[in-house]
C-alpha positions as CSV (number, residue, x, y, z in Angstrom):
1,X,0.0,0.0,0.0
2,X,3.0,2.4,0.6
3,X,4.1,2.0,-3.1
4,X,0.6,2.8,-4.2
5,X,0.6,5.6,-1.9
6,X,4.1,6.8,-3.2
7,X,2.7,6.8,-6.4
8,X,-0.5,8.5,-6.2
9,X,1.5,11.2,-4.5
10,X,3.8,11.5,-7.6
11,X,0.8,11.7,-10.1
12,X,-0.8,14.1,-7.9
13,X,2.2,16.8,-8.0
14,X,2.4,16.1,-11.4
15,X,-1.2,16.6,-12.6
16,X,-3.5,17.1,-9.8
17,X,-5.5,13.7,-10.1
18,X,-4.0,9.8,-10.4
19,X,-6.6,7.2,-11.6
20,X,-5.8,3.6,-10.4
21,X,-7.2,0.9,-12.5
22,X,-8.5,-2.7,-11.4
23,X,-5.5,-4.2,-11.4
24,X,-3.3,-2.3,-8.8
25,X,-6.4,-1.4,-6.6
26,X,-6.9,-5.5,-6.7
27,X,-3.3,-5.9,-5.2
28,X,-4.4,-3.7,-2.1
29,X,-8.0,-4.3,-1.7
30,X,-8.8,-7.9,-3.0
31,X,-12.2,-8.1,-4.7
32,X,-12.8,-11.9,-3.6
33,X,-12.1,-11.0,0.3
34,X,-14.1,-7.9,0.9
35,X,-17.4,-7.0,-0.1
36,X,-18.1,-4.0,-2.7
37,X,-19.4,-1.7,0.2
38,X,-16.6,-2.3,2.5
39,X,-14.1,-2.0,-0.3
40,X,-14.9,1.2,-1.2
41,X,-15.3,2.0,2.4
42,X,-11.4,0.9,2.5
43,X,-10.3,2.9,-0.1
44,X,-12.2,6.1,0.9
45,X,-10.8,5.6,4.2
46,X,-7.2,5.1,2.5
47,X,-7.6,8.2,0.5
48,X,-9.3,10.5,3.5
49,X,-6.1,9.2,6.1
50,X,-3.6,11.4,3.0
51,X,-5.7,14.1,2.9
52,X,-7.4,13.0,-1.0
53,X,-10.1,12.3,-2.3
54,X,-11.5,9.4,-4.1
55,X,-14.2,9.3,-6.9
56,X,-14.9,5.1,-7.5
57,X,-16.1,3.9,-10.8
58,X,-17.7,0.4,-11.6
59,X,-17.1,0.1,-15.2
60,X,-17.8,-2.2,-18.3
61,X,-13.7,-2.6,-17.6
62,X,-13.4,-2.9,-14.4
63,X,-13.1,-0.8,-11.4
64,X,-11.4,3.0,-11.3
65,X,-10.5,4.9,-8.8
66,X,-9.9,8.8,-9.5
67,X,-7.6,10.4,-6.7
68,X,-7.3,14.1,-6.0
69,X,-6.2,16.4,-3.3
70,X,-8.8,17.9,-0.9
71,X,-9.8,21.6,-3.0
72,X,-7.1,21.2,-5.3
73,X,-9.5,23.3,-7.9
74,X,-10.5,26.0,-5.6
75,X,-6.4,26.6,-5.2
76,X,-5.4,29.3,-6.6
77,X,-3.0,29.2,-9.7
């Protein structure tokens, strides 16, 4: 979880938002050992404890998750 964290953190500087796909959020939060709910409820949680936040999308490919830091648009530029 610290790489993905390390990473997130990158993208964020870099751009403002990361999105994690299916694949790494599977590596953290496995799909077949948590429920939906809770696992959203574990990456919310994951994102609040850094000071993000986390938009979750169930999609035809899989799951998303769209990282940004608390009022990063209301900054100023």
């Amino acid at each position: 979880m610290d790489e993905l964290a390390k990473h997130i953190e990158r993208s964020l500087k870099e751009r403002g938002f990361c999105v994690v796909l299916e694949d790494d959020l599977e590596r953290c939060w496995p799909s077949g050992k948590i429920n939906r709910a809770d696992r959203e409820k574990d990456i919310q949680s994951f994102a609040e404890s850094r000071g993000w936040n986390v938009s979750i999308l169930n999609t035809d490919f899989g799951v998303r998750a769209i990282f940004e830091r608390h009022n990063w648009r209301s900054a100023p530029h």
